[in-house]
C-alpha positions, -999 to +999 in steps of 0.1 A: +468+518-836+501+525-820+508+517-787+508+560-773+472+559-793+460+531-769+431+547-752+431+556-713+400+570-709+395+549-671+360+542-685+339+529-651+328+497-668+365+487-661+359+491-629+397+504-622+411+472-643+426+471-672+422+454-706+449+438-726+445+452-768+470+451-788+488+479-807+523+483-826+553+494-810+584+518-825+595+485-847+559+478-862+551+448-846+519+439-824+526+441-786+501+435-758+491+468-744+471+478-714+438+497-714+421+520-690+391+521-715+375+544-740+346+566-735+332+556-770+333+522-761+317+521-730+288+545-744+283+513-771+287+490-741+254+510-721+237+512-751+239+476-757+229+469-720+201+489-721+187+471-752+190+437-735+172+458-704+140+468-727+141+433-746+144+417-709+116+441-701+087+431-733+101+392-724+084+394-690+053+415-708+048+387-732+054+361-699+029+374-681+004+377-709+010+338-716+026+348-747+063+344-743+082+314-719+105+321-692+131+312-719+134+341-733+131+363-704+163+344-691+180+349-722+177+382-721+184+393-687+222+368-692+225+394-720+222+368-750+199+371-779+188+339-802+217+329-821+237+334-785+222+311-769+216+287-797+254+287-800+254+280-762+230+253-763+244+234-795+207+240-812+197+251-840+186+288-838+148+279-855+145+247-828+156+278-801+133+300-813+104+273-809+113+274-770+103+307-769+070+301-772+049+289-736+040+259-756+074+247-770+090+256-734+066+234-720+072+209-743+110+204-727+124+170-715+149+176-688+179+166-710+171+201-730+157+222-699+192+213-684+209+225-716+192+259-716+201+257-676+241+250-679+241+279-713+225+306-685+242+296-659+218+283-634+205+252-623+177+229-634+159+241-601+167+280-608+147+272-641+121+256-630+117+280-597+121+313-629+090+295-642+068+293-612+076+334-600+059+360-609+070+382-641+095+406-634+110+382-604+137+361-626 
């Protein structure tokens, strides 16, 4: 894109910032150039957000049926999915996905529970107080 197609849509997920992209000036090389946003972008962003908002959502259903851990509620409402916070984590996505279940949650040493902690950024207590509210509180 050339740096007068650069959108500057001042898109409210910017929040009256601007982003850095970069484009090509008059001589054809890539420049830095500042962003105010683009609509189509931000509609992708609130899409995306309200997908992690319904996943989030059916986490804390399966929690409170005893079906789902804490886990995954938290790794949805950070706005991760599995190979997200795998990559986080250092685990492999199919040891991950185990955690997601009550029992493979529960299963956790404190060396791994403060792995999943540091990768959602919250503490060892935070995780253990997630586990103890009630669903819909984390």
């Amino acid at each position: 894109m050339k740096i007068d197609d650069v959108p500057q849509d001042n898109s409210p997920g910017y929040a009256s910032e601007k982003r850095a992209v970069y484009a090509r000036d008059a001589g054809g090389g890539y420049v830095l150039a500042a962003s105010t946003g683009w609509t189509v972008e931000e509609a992708a962003n609130c899409l995306a957000v309200e997908a992690f908002d319904d996943q989030a959502r059916a986490a804390r259903q399966r929690l409170a049926k005893g079906q789902g851990s804490v886990l995954e509620v938290l790794m949805y409402e950070r706005r991760m999915d599995l190979p997200t916070l795998a990559q986080a984590t250092g685990l492999w996505q199919w040891r991950v996905k185990r955690h997601l279940s009550p029992a493979g949650f529960a299963g956790l040493g404190t060396a791994l529970k403060a792995r999943y902690a540091e990768a959602l950024g919250c503490s060892l207590t935070d995780l253990a107080d997630s586990c103890a509210a009630q669903p819909g509180e984390s």
